[in-house]
C-alpha positions in Angstrom: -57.3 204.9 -70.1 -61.0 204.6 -69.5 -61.1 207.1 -66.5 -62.8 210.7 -67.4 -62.3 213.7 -66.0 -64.9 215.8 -64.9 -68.1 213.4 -65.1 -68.6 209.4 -64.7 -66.8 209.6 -61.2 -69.6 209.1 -58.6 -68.6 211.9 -56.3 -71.1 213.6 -54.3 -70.9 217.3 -53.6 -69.6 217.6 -50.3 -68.6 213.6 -49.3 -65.5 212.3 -48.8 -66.4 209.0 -50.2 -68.3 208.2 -53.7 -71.3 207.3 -53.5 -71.8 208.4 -50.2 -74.4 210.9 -48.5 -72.6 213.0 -46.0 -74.4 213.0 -42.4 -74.9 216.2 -40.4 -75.5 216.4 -36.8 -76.7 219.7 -35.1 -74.6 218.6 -31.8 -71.2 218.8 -31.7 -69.4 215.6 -31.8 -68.1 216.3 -27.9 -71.4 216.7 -26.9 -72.8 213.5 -29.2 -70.4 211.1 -27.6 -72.2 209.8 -24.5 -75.0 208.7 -26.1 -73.6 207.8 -29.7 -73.7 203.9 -29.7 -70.1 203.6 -30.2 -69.2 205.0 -27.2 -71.3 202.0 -25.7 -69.7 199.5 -27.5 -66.3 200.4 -26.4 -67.3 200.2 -23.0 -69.2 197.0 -23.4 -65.5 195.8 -24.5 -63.3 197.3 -21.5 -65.8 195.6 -19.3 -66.0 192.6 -21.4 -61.9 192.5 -21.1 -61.8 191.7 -17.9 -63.8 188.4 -17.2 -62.5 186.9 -20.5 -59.1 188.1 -19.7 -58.8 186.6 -16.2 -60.0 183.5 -18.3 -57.3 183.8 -20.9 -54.3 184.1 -18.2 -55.6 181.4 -16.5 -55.6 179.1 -18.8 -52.3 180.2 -20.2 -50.1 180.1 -16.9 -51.6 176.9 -16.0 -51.1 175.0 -19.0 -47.9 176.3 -20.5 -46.7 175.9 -16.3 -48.1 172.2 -16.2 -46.4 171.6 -20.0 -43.1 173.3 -19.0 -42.9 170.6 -16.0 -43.9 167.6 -18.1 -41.2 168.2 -20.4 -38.7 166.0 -18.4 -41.4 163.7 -19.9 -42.8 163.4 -23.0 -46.3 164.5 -21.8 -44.8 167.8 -22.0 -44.3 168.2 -25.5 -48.7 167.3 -26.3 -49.4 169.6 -23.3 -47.5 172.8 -24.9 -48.7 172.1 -28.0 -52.5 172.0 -26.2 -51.9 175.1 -24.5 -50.7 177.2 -27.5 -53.5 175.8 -29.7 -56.1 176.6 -26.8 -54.7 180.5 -27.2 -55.3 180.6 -30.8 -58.5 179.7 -30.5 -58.9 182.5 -28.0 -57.6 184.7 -30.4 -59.5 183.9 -33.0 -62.5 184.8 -30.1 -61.1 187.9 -29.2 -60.4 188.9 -33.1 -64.2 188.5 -33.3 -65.2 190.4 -30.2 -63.0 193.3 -31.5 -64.4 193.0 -34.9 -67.8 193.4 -33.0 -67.3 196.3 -30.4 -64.4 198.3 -31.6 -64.9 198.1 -35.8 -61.0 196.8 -35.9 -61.0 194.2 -38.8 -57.7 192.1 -38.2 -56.6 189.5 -40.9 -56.0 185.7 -39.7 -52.3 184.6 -38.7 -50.7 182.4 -40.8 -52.3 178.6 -41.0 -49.9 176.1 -39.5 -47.9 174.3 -42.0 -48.0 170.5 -41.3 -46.0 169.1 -43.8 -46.8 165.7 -43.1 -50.1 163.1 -41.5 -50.0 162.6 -37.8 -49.9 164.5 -34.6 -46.5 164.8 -33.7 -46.3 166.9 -37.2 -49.3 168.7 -36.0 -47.5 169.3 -32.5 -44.3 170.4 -34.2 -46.0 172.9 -36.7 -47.9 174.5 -33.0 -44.6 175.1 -31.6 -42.5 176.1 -34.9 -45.5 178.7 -35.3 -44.9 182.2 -34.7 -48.8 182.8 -34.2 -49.1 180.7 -31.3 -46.8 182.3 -29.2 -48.0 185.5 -29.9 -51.3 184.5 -29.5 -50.1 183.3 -25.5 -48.2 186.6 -25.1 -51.4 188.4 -25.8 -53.0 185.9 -23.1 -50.6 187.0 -20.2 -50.3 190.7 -21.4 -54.1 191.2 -21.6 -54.8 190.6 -17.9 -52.7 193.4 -16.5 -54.3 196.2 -19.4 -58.1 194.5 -18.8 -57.7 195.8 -15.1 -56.2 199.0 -15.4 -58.8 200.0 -18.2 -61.9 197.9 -16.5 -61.0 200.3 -12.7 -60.5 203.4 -14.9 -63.2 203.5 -16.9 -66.0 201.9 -14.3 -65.0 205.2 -11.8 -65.2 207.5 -14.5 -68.2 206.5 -16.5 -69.8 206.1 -12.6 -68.6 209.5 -11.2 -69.7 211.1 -14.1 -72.9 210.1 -14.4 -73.5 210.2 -10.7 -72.5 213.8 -10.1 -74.6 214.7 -13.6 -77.5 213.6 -12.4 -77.0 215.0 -8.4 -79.3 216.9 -9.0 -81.8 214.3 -9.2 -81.1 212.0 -5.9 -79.4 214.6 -3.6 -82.9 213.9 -1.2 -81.6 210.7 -0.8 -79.5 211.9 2.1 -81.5 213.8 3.9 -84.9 211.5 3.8 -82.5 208.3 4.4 -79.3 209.5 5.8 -79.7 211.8 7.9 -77.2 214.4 6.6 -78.0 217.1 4.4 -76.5 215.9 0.8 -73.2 214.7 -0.1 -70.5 214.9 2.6 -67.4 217.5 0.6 -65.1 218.0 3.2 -65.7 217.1 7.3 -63.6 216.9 10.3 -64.6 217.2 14.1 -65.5 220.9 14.1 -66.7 221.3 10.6 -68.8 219.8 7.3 -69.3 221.1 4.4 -72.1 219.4 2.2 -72.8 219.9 -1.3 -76.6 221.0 -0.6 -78.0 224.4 -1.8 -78.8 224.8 -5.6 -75.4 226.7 -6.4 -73.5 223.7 -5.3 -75.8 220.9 -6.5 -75.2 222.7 -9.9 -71.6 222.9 -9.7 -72.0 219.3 -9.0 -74.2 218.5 -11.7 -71.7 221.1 -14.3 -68.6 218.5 -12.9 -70.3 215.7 -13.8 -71.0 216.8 -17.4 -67.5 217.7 -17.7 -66.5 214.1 -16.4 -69.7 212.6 -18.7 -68.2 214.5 -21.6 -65.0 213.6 -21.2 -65.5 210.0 -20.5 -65.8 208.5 -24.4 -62.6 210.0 -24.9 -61.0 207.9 -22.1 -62.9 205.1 -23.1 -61.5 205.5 -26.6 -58.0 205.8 -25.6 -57.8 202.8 -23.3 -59.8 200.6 -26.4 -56.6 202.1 -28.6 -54.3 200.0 -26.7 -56.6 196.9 -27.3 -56.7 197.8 -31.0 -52.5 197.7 -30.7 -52.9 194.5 -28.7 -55.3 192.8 -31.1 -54.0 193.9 -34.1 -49.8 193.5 -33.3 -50.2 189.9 -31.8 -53.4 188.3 -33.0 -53.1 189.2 -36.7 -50.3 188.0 -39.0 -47.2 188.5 -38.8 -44.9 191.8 -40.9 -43.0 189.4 -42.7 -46.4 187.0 -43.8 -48.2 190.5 -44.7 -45.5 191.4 -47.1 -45.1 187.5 -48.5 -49.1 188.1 -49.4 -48.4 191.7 -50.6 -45.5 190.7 -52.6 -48.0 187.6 -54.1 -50.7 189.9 -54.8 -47.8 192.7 -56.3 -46.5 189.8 -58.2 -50.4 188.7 -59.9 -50.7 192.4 -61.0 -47.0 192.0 -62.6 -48.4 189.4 -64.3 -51.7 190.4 -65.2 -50.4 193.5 -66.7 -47.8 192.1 -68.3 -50.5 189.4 -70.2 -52.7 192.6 -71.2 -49.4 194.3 -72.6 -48.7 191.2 -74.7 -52.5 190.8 -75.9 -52.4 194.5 -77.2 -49.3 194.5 -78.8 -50.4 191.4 -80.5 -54.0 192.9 -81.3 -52.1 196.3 -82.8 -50.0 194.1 -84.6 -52.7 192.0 -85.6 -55.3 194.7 -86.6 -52.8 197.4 -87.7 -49.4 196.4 -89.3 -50.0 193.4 -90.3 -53.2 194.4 -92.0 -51.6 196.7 -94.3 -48.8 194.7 -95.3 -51.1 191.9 -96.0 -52.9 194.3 -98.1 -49.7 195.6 -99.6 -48.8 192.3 -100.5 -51.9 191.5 -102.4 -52.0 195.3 -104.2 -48.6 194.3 -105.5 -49.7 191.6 -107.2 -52.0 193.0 -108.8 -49.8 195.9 -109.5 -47.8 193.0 -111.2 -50.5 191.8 -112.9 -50.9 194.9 -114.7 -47.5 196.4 -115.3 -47.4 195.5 -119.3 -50.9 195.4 -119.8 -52.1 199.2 -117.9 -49.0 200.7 -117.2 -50.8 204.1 -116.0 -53.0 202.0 -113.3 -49.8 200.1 -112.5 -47.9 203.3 -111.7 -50.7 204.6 -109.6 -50.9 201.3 -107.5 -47.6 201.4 -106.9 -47.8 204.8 -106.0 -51.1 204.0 -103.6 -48.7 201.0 -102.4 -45.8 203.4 -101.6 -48.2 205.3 -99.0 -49.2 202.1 -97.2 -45.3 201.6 -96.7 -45.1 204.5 -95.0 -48.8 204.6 -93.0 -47.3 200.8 -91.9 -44.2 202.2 -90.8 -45.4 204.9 -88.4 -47.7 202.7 -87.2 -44.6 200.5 -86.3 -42.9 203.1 -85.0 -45.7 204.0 -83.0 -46.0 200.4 -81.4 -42.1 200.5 -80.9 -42.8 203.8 -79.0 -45.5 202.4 -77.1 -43.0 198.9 -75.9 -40.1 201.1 -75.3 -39.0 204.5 -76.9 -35.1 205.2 -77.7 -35.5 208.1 -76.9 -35.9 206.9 -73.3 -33.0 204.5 -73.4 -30.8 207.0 -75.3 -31.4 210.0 -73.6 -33.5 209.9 -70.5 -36.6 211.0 -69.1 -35.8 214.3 -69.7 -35.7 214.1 -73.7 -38.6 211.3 -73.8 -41.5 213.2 -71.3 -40.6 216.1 -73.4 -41.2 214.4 -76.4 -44.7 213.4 -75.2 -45.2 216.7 -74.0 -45.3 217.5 -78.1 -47.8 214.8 -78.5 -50.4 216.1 -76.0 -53.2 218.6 -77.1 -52.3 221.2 -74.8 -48.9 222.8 -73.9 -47.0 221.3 -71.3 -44.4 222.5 -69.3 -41.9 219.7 -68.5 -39.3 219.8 -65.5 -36.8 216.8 -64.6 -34.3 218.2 -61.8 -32.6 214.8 -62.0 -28.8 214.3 -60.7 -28.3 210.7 -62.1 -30.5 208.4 -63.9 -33.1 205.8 -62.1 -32.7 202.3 -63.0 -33.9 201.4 -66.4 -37.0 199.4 -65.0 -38.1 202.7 -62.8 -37.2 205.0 -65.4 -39.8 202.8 -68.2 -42.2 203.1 -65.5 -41.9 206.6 -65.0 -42.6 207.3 -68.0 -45.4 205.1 -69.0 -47.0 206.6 -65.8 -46.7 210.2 -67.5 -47.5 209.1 -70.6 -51.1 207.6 -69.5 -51.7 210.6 -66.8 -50.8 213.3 -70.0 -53.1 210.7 -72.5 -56.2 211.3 -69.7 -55.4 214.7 -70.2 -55.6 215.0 -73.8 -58.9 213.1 -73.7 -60.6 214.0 -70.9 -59.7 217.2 -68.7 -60.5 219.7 -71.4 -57.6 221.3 -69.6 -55.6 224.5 -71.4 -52.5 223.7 -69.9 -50.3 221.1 -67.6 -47.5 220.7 -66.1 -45.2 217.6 -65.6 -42.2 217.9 -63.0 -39.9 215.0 -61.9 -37.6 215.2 -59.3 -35.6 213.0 -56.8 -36.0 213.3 -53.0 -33.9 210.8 -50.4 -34.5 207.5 -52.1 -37.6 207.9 -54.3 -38.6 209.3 -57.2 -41.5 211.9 -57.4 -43.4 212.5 -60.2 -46.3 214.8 -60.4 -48.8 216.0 -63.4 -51.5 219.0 -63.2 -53.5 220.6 -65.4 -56.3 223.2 -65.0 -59.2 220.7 -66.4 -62.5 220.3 -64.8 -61.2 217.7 -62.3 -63.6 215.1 -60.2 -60.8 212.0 -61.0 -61.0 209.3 -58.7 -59.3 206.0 -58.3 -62.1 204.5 -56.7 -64.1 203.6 -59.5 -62.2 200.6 -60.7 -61.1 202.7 -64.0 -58.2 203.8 -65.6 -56.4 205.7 -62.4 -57.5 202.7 -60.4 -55.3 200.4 -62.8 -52.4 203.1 -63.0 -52.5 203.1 -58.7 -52.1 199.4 -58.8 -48.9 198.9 -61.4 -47.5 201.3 -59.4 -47.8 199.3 -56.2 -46.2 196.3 -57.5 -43.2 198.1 -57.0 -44.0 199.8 -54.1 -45.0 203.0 -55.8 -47.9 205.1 -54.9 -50.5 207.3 -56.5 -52.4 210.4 -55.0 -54.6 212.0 -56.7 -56.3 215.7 -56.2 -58.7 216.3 -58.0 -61.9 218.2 -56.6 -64.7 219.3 -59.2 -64.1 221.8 -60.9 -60.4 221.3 -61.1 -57.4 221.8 -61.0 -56.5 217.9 -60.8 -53.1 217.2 -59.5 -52.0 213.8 -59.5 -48.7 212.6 -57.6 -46.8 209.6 -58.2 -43.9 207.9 -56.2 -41.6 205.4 -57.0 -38.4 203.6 -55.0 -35.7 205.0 -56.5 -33.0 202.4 -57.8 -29.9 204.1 -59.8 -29.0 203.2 -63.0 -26.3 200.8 -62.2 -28.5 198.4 -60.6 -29.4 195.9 -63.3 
């Protein structure tokens, strides 16, 4: 694994993100809101909603109304198909617009599959598509939401900033009104007016309460657009995990190609090497068995130790495709066995009932076998730990060691590679690691038991 502990990483002192420069403000975030740019956006969106959402309903009812009576006729059909490809281009607008204001990036839907030239095909692959009628549910649903939020956040952002800045206009009843400032309370016999300084200030103290908290409602009535957007304008569960599932399956592959190329380039480079070597030696060695007996006996002898180098190196390969030790007895046996191999001591735990299935049991241990191989190299560690243990239906693995830390997966390295072989399967990988250490790296995998072939 290329990944080192400790240095190469990128990660600045104090940032959550590599690379990155951490930004301090002297006013609280609370405080920050009203003014922070997006807290403007989000309002610019909630008042936004409501024009292009009266819009949107519109033209929904209307059409899908004026398709559903056509379809005693066969103008129906064309004008359904019209109306649900009007709302996806609506979606893809308001995809945009939240892209824009709110920050929310939200994949495509799926395309429409036309399987054949023509636009009855085309009309067909509009209706069959699950898109387009989301894409009209979010039309009608919209409308309802965009007033609600539009009436709740206009009177809040307005009373807010109106009583805030009381203070500032309160002369505009006496000089134009003829009253003495904002009318509280009043009935026949009595008024009370908000107009000497303790009350203005009150005043101006509510509005900053109702200024402060505004973002915060803003925010919370933009969640439910971000739900809106994101559950009926982007694609579909079932298409997300077909594309997941692709991408899982091209890492499959991919590391499945780089297994074969180094097994190839061990055999290649190592084994095959010697024995080619071997082979030739012993010629020699023939060569000279009546003529230089002595030399013969000492190539054969030289010969006999390239058997053996040759062997271990096979071994070693064999190990590295699949150990015995793992199919005879378990993870148990074979994590403890490259426990022995790493260059500090490790304590090994496996609180296992049953066995996993042989697929997540290789990967189990090829995932402790890379993590305990980083350690060796890199964590200049003086001890770790490797525990393995089963909870509901998936299988937890975790390795730590006291090294410097500062590992990342973000850097496209070794960890990075480790994180995505795991989720092929639907495994994960969390690492821990500040600088300085310890580094405690988690892994989980779906448990399957060892029946399932």
């Amino acid at each position: 694994m290329a990944t080192e502990y400790g240095q190469g990483y990128g990660l600045d002192s104090g940032s959550g993100f590599p690379g990155s420069t951490e930004r301090r403000h002297r006013l609280p975030a609370a405080l920050r809101a009203p003014v922070e740019g997006r807290t403007w956006r989000e309002l610019a969106h909630v008042l936004l909603s409501l024009p292009i959402s009266i819009l949107l309903f519109t033209y929904a009812v209307t059409m899908v109304s004026l398709g559903a009576g056509l379809l005693v006729t066969f103008l129906g059909i064309p004008v359904l198909a019209a109306a649900l490809a009007g709302c996806r281009g609506f979606g893809a607008m308001e995809r945009t617009r939240a892209r824009a204001l709110l920050g929310l990036e939200v994949d495509e839907p799926e395309p429409l599959r036309v399987r054949k030239a023509g636009a009855l095909a085309w009309m067909g692959a509009v209706l069959k598509s699950g898109a387009s009628w989301r894409a009209l549910l979010y039309a009608v649903l919209q409308l309802p939401w965009a007033v609600f939020s539009f009436v709740v956040a206009v009177n809040v952002w307005v009373l807010g900033w109106a009583l805030l800045t009381y203070p500032l206009w309160f002369w505009v009843f006496p000089m134009y009104a003829g009253q003495d400032g904002v009318q509280l309370y009043g009935d026949e016999a009595y008024r009370i007016y908000l107009d000497n300084p303790f009350e203005i200030t009150v005043t101006a103290l509510v509005g900053l309460l109702f200024t402060i908290a505004t973002p915060w409602i803003v925010r919370a009535l933009t969640m439910v657009d971000r739900l809106l957007v994101h559950g009926l304008l982007g694609p579909s569960r079932l298409v997300s995990r077909v594309v997941e599932l692709e991408s899982d399956r091209g890492v499959v592959v991919d590391t499945a190609a780089a297994d074969l190329r180094r097994i190839e380039r061990d055999l290649h480079d190592g084994a095959q090497a010697r024995l080619v070597a071997l082979a030739m030696d012993l010629g020699l060695t023939k060569e000279k068995l009546h003529e230089d007996p002595e030399t013969a006996a000492r190539m054969v002898d030289e010969a006999h130790g390239e058997v053996k180098t040759a062997l271990q190196e096979l071994r070693d390969l064999a190990r590295g495709i699949h150990p015995a030790v793992l199919t005879d007895r378990g993870l148990d046996a074979a994590l403890s066995s490259v426990a022995s191999r790493c260059t500090v001591p490790v304590r090994v735990e496996v609180d296992l009932a049953e066995r996993p299935a042989p697929a997540i049991e290789g990967i189990a241990y090829f995932t402790v076998s890379e993590l305990l191989q980083n350690v060796s190299k890199h964590a200049r560690a003086t001890w770790a730990g490797v525990e393995v243990w089963r909870t509901e239906n998936r299988l937890m693995l975790q390795v730590v060691d006291n090294g410097v830390g500062g590992a990342d997966t973000a850097q496209g390295s070794g960890l990075a590679g480790l994180a995505e072989r795991l989720d092929a399967v639907d495994g994960i990988l969390v690492v821990d690691s500040p600088a300085g250490g310890p580094t405690r790296v988690t892994a989980e995998l779906p448990w399957r038991g060892a029946h399932v072939r």
